[in-house]
TORKOL-4160 file (C-alpha; in steps of 0.2 Angstrom, whole numbers, padded with zeros to 4 digits, m for minus):
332
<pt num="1" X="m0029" Y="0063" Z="m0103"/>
<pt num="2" X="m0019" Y="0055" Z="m0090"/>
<pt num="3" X="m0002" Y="0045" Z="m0094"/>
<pt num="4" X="m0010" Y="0032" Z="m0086"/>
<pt num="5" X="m0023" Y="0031" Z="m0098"/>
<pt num="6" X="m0013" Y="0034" Z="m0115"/>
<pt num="7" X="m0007" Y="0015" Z="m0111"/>
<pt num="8" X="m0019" Y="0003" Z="m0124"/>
<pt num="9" X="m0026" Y="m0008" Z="m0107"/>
<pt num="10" X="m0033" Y="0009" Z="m0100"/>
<pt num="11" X="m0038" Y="0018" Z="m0115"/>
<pt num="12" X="m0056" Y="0007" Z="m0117"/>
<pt num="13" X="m0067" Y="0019" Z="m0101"/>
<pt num="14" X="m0080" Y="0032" Z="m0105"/>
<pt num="15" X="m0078" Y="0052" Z="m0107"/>
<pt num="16" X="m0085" Y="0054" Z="m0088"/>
<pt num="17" X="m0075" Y="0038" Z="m0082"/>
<pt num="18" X="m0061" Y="0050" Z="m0089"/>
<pt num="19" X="m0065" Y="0063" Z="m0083"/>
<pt num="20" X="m0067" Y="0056" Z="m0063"/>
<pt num="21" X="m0048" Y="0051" Z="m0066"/>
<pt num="22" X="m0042" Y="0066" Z="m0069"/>
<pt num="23" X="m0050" Y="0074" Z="m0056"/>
<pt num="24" X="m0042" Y="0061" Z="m0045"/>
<pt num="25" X="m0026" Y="0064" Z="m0050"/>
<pt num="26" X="m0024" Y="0083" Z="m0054"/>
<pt num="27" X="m0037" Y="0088" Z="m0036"/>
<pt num="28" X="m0036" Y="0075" Z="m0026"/>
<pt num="29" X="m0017" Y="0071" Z="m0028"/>
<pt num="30" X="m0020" Y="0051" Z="m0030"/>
<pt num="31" X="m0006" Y="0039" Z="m0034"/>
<pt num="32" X="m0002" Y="0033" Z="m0049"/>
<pt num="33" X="m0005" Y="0016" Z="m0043"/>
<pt num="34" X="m0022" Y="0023" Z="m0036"/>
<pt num="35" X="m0028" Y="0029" Z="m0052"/>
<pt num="36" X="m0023" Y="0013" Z="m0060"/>
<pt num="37" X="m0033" Y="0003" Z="m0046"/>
<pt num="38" X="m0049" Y="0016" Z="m0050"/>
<pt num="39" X="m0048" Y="0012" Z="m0068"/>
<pt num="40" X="m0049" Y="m0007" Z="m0069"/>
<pt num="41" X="m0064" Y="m0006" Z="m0056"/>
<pt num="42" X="m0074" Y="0006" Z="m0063"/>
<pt num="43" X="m0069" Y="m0002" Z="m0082"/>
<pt num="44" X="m0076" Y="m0019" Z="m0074"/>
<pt num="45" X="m0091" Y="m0014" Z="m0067"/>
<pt num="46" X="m0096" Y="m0005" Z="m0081"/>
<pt num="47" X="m0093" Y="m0021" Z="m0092"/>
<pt num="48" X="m0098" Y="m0033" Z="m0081"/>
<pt num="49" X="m0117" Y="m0020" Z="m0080"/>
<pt num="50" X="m0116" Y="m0018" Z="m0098"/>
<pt num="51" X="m0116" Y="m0039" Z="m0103"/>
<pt num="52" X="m0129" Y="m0040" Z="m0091"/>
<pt num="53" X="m0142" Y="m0029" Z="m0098"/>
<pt num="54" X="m0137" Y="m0036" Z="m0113"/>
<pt num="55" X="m0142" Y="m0051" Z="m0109"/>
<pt num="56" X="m0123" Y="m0060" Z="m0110"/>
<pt num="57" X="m0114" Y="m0071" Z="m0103"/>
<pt num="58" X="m0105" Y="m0063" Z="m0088"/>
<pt num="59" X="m0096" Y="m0078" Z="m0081"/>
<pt num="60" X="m0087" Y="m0080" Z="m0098"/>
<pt num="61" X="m0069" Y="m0066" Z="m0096"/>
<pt num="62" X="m0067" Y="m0065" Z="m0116"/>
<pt num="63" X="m0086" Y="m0057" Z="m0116"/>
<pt num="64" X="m0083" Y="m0045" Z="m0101"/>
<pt num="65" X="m0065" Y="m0041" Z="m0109"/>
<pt num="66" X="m0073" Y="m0038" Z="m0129"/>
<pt num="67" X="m0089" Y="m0025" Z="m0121"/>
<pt num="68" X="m0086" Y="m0010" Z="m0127"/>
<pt num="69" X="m0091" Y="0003" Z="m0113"/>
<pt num="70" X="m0082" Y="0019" Z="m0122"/>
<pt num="71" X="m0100" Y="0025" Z="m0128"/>
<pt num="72" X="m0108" Y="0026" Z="m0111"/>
<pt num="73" X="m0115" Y="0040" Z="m0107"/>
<pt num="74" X="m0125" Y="0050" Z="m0092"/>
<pt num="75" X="m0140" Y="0042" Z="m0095"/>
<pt num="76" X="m0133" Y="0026" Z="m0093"/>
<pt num="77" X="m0125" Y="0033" Z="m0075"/>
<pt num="78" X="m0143" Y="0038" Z="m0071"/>
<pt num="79" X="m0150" Y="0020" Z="m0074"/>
<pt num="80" X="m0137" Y="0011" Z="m0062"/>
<pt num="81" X="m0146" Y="0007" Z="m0047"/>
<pt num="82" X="m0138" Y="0002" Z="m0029"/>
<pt num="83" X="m0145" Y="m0016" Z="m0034"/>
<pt num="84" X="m0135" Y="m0018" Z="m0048"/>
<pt num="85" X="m0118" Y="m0014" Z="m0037"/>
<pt num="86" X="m0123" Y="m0028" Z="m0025"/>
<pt num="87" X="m0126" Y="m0038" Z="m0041"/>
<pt num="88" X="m0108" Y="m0037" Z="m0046"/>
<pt num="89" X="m0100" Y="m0037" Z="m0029"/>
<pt num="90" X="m0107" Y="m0054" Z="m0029"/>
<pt num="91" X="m0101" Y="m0060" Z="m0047"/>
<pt num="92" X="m0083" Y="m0052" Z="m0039"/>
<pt num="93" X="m0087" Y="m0063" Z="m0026"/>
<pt num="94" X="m0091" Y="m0081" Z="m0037"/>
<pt num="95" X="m0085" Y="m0081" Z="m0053"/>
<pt num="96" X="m0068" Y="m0069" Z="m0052"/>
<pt num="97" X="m0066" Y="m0076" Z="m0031"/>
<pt num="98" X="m0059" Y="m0059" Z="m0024"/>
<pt num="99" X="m0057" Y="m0058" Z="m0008"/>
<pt num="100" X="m0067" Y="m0047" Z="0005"/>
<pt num="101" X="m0052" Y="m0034" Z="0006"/>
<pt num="102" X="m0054" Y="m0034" Z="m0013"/>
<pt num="103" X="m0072" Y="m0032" Z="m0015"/>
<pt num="104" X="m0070" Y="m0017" Z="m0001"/>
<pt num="105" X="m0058" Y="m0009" Z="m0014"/>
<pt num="106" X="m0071" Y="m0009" Z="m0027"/>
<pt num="107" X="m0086" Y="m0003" Z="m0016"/>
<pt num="108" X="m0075" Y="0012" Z="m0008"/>
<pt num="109" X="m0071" Y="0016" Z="m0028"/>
<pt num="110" X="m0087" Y="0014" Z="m0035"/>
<pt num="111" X="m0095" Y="0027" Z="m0018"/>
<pt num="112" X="m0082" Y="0038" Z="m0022"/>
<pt num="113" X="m0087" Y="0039" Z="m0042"/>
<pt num="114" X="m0105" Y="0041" Z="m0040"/>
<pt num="115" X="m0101" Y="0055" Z="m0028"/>
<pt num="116" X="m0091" Y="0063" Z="m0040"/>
<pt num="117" X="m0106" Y="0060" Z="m0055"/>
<pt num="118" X="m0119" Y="0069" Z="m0040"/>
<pt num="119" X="m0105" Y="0084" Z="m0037"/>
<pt num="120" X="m0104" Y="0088" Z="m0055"/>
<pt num="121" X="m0120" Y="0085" Z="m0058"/>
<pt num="122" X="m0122" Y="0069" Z="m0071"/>
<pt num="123" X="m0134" Y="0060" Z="m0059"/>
<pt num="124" X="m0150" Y="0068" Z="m0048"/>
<pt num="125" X="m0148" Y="0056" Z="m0034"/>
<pt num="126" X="m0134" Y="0046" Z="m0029"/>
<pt num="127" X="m0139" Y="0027" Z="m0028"/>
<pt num="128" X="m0123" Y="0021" Z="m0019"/>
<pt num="129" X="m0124" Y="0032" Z="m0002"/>
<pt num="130" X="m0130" Y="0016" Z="0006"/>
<pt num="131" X="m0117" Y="0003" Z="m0002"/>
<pt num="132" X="m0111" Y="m0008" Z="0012"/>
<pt num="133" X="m0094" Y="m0013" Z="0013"/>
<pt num="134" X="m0091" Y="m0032" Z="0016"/>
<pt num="135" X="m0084" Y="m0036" Z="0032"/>
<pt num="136" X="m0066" Y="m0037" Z="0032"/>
<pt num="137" X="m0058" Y="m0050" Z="0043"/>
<pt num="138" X="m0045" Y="m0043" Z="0058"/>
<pt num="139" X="m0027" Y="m0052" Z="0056"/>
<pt num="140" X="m0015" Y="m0045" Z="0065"/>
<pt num="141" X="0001" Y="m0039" Z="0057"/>
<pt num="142" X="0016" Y="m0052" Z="0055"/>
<pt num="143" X="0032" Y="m0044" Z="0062"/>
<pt num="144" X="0051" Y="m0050" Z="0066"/>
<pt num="145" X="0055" Y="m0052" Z="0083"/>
<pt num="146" X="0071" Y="m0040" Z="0091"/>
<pt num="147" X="0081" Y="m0056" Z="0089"/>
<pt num="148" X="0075" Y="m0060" Z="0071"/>
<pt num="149" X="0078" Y="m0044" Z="0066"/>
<pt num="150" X="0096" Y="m0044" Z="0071"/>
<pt num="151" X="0100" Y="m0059" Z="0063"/>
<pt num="152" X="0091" Y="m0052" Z="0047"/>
<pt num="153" X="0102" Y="m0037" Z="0048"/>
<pt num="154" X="0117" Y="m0048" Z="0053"/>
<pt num="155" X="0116" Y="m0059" Z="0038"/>
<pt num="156" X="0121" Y="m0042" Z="0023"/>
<pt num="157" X="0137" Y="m0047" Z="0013"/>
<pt num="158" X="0142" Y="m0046" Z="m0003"/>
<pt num="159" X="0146" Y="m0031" Z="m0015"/>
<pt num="160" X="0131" Y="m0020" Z="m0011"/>
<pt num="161" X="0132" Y="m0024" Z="0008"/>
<pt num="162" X="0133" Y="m0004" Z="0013"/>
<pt num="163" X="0119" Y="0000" Z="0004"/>
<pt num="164" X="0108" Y="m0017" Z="0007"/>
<pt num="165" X="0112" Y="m0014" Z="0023"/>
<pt num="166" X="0106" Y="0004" Z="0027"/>
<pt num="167" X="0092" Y="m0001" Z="0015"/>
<pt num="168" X="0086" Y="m0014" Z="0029"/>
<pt num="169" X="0092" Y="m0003" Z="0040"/>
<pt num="170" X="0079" Y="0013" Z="0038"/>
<pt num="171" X="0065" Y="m0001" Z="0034"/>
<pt num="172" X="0066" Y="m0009" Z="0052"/>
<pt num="173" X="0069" Y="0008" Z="0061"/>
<pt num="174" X="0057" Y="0020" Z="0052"/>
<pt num="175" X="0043" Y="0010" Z="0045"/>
<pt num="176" X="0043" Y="0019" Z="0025"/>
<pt num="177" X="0036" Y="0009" Z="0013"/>
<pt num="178" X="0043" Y="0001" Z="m0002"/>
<pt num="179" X="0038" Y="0018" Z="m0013"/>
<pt num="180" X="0045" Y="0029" Z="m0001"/>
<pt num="181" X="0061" Y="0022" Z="0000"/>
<pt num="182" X="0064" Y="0019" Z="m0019"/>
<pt num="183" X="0059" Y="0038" Z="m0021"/>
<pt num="184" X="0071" Y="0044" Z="m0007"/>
<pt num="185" X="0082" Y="0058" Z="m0011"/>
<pt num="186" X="0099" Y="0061" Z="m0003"/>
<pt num="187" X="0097" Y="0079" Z="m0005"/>
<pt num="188" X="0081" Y="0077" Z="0008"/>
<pt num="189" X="0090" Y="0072" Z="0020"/>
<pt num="190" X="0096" Y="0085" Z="0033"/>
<pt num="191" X="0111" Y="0080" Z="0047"/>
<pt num="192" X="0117" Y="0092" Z="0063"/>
<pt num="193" X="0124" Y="0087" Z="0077"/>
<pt num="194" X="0105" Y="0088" Z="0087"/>
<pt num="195" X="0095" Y="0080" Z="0075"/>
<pt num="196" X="0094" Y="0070" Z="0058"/>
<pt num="197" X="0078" Y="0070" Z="0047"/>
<pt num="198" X="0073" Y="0065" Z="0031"/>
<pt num="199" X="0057" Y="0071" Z="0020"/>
<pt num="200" X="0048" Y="0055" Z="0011"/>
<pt num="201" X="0034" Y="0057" Z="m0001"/>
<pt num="202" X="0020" Y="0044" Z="0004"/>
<pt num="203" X="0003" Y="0041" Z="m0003"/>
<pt num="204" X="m0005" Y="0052" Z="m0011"/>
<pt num="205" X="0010" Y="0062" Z="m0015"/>
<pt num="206" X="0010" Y="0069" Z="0004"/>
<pt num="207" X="0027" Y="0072" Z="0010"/>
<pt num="208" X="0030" Y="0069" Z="0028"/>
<pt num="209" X="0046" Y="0071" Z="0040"/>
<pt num="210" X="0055" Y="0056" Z="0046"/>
<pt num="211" X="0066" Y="0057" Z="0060"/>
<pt num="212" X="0082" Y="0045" Z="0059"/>
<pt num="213" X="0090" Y="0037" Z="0072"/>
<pt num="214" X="0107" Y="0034" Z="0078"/>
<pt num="215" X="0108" Y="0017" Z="0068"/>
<pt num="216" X="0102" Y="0024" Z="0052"/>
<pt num="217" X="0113" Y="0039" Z="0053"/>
<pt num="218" X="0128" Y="0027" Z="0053"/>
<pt num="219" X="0119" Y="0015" Z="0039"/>
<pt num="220" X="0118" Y="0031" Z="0028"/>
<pt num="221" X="0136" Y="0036" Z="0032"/>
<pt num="222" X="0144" Y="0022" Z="0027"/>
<pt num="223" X="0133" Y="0019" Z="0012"/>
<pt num="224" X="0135" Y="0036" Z="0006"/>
<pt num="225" X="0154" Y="0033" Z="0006"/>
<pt num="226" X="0154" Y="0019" Z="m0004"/>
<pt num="227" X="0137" Y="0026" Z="m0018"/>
<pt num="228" X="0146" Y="0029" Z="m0035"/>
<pt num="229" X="0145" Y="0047" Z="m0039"/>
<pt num="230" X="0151" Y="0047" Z="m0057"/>
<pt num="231" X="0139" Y="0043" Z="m0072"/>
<pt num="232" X="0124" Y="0041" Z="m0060"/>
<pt num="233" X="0110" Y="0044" Z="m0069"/>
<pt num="234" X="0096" Y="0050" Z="m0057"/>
<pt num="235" X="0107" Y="0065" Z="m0049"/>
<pt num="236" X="0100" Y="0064" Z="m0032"/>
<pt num="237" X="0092" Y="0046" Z="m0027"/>
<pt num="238" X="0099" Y="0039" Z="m0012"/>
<pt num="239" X="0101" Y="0023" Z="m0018"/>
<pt num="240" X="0107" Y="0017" Z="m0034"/>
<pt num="241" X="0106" Y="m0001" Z="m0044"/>
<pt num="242" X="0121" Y="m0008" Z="m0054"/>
<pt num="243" X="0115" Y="0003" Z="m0069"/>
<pt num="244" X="0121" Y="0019" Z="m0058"/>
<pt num="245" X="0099" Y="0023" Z="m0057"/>
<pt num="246" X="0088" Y="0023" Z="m0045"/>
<pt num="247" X="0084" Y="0008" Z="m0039"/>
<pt num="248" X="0067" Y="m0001" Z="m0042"/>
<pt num="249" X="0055" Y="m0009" Z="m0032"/>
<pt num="250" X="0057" Y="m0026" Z="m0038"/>
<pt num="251" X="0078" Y="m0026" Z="m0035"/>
<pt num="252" X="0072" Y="m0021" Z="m0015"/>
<pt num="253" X="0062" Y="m0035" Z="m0016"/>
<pt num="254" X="0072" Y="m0046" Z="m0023"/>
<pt num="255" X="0087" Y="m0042" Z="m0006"/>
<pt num="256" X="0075" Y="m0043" Z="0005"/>
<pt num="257" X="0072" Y="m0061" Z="0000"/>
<pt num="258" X="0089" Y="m0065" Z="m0002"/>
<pt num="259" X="0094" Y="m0059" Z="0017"/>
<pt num="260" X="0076" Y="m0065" Z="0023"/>
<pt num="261" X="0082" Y="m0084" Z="0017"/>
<pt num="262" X="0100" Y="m0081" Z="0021"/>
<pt num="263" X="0095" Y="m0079" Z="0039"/>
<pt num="264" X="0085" Y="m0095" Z="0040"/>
<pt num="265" X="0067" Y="m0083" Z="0039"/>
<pt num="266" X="0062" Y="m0085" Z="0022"/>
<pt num="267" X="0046" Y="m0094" Z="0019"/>
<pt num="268" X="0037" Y="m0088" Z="0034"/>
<pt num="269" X="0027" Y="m0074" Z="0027"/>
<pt num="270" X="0038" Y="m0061" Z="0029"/>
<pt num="271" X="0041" Y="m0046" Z="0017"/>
<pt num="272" X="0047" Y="m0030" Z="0013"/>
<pt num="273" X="0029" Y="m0025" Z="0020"/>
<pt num="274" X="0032" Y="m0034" Z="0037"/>
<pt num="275" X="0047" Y="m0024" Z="0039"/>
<pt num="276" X="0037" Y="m0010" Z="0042"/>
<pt num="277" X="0025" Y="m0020" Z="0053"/>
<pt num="278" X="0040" Y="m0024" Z="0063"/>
<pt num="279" X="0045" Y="m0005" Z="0066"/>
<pt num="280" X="0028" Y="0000" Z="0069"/>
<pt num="281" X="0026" Y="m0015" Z="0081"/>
<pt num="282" X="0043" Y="m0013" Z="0089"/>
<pt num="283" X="0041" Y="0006" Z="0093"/>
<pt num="284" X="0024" Y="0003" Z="0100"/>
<pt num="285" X="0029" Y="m0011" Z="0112"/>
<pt num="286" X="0042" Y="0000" Z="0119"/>
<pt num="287" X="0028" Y="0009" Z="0129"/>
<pt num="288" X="0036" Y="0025" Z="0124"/>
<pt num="289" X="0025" Y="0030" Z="0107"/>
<pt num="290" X="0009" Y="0034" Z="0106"/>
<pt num="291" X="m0005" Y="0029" Z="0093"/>
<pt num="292" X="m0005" Y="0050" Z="0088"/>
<pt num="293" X="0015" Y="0047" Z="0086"/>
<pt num="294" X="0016" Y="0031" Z="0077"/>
<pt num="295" X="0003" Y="0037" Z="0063"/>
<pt num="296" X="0015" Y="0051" Z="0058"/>
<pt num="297" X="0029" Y="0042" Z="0059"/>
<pt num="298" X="0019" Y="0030" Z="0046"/>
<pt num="299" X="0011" Y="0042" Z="0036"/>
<pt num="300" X="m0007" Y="0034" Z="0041"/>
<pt num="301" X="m0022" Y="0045" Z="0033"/>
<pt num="302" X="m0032" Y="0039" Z="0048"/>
<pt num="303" X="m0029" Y="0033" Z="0064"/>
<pt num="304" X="m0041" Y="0019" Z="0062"/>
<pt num="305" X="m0026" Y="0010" Z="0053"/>
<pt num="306" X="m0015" Y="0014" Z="0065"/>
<pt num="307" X="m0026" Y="0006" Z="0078"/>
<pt num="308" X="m0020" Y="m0012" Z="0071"/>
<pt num="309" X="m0004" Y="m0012" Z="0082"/>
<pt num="310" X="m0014" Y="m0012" Z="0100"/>
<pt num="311" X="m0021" Y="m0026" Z="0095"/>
<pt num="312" X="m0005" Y="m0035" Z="0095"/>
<pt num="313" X="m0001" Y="m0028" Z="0113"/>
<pt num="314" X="m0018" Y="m0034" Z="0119"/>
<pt num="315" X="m0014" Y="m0050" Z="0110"/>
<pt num="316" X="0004" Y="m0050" Z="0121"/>
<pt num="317" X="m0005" Y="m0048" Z="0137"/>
<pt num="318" X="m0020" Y="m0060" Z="0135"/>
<pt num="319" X="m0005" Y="m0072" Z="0131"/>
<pt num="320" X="0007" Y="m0069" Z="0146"/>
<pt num="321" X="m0009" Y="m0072" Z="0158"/>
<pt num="322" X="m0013" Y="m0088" Z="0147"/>
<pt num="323" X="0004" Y="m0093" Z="0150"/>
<pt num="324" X="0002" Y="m0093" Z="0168"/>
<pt num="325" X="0006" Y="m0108" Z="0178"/>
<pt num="326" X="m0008" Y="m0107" Z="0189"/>
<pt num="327" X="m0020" Y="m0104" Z="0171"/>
<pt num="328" X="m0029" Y="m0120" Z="0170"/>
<pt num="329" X="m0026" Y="m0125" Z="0187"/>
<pt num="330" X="m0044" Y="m0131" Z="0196"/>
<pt num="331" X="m0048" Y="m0133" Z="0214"/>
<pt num="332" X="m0054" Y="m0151" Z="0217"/>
């Protein structure tokens, strides 16, 4: 059984739900944070089917939470019917209010389950090939502007300033993600005269190569001259808390809100998240980066996901011509 699953809250899913996890983890190379997301779906959606065809009380959460679904077994798989997951897309929908980017989660985890039950063999036919995702809304990503993130970067003080500030630093210029940064290692990192790189581990525990520019270059040297190097507890973490450990996702957090409010950007939606919005944004507006480029610099699976940041170029354009003078003008 997986770690994550020796915790109590996750301990409470069938033999074959079990079974699909580890296969996820140990074949597929998910997350952590993946597996955890596949197993409070597929633990609700087999409470949430089980109350029904007992005839309970689905819109009361202390009956979903008390059905016991650790019995189930392949026959129940086999009954499951494509109905049944429209059925409790909707109850997602009404009485738990998730949002369409939410209820997509749970359709692409329950295709991928029932996919898995027809590979190994559990089900005959596989009643979710046909499960439609809800349409997901297009926002465009929030980023800083040059000048807002130059204030941002301007506005580090104070006792961790060196390492705040190359923390900000790689964020803006390379696009990682919150999880790649807190797992960076120093002993990644590679510096000669030509060229600078460092190796992240992104989703799905897939290493990738980041290149680091000029400006990070000089935020790690700076920070690395100031890191403690005695009684450090994780050996090789870049960046280090009080403790002398590597730092946690909630203290990066934490920084970035601090310098967000200190220069005068804090409650407007931005985040550690939008900081890699702005890099991606930033490159791409340069003209000089393609889509190919920017989703290996981002570590994107697809490049559907990638595809996001022309829509903010097209956005720039169709507002440049609106903001033309002669844009509402009318002959008479």
């Amino acid at each position: 059984m997986i770690a994550m699953l020796n915790k109590n809250y996750y301990h409470d899913v069938p033999k074959i739900v079990q079974d699909y996890l580890n296969y996820q983890s140990t074949i597929k190379n998910k997350s952590d944070n993946t597996i955890n997301e596949y197993t409070l779906d597929l633990r609700l959606f087999l409470k949430y089917l089980s109350c029904e065809r007992a005839g309970l009380n689905v819109s009361d959460p202390e009956v979903i939470e008390n059905t016991d679904v650790t019995s189930l077994d392949a026959s129940f798989f086999k009954s499951v019917t494509l109905q049944d997951a429209y059925a409790f897309l909707s109850y997602c929908r009404t009485d738990r209010q998730n949002q369409e980017r939410t209820r997509a989660r749970k359709v692409s985890c329950i295709r991928a389950f029932f996919k898995y039950l027809k590979m190994q063999g559990v089900i005959d036919d596989n009643p979710m090939v046909n499960l439609d995702s809800p349409k997901l809304k297009k926002s465009l990503p929030k980023y800083l502007t040059v000048e807002q993130a130059q204030r941002l970067l301007r506005s580090v003080d104070g006792p961790h300033k060196e390492r705040d500030y190359c923390i900000l630093t790689f964020f803006l210029n390379c696009g990682m993600r919150l999880s790649e940064l807190v797992s960076m290692d120093y002993n990644k990192i590679r510096v000669t005269e030509d060229t600078a790189t460092m190796v992240v581990t992104g989703k799905g525990n897939k290493e990738r190569t980041v290149y680091l520019n000029h400006a990070c270059v000089a935020a790690l040297n700076a920070y690395m001259r100031v890191r403690p190097k005695d009684g450090v507890k994780d050996r090789y973490a870049l960046f280090l808390s009080d403790r002398k450990q590597r730092i946690s996702k909630e203290t990066v957090q934490h920084l970035v809100k601090k310098y967000l409010d200190r220069a005068e950007l804090g409650g407007l939606g931005y985040s550690v998240h939008k900081l890699r919005h702005t890099a991606a944004t930033l490159m791409y507006q340069t003209g000089q980066v393609d889509l190919l480029e920017l989703k290996e610099i981002l570590g994107h699976e697809n490049l559907n996901t990638t595809q996001i940041y022309t829509h903010i170029v097209d956005k720039k354009l169709k507002d440049a011509v609106d903001a033309n003078p002669l844009a509402d003008f009318k002959a008479e």
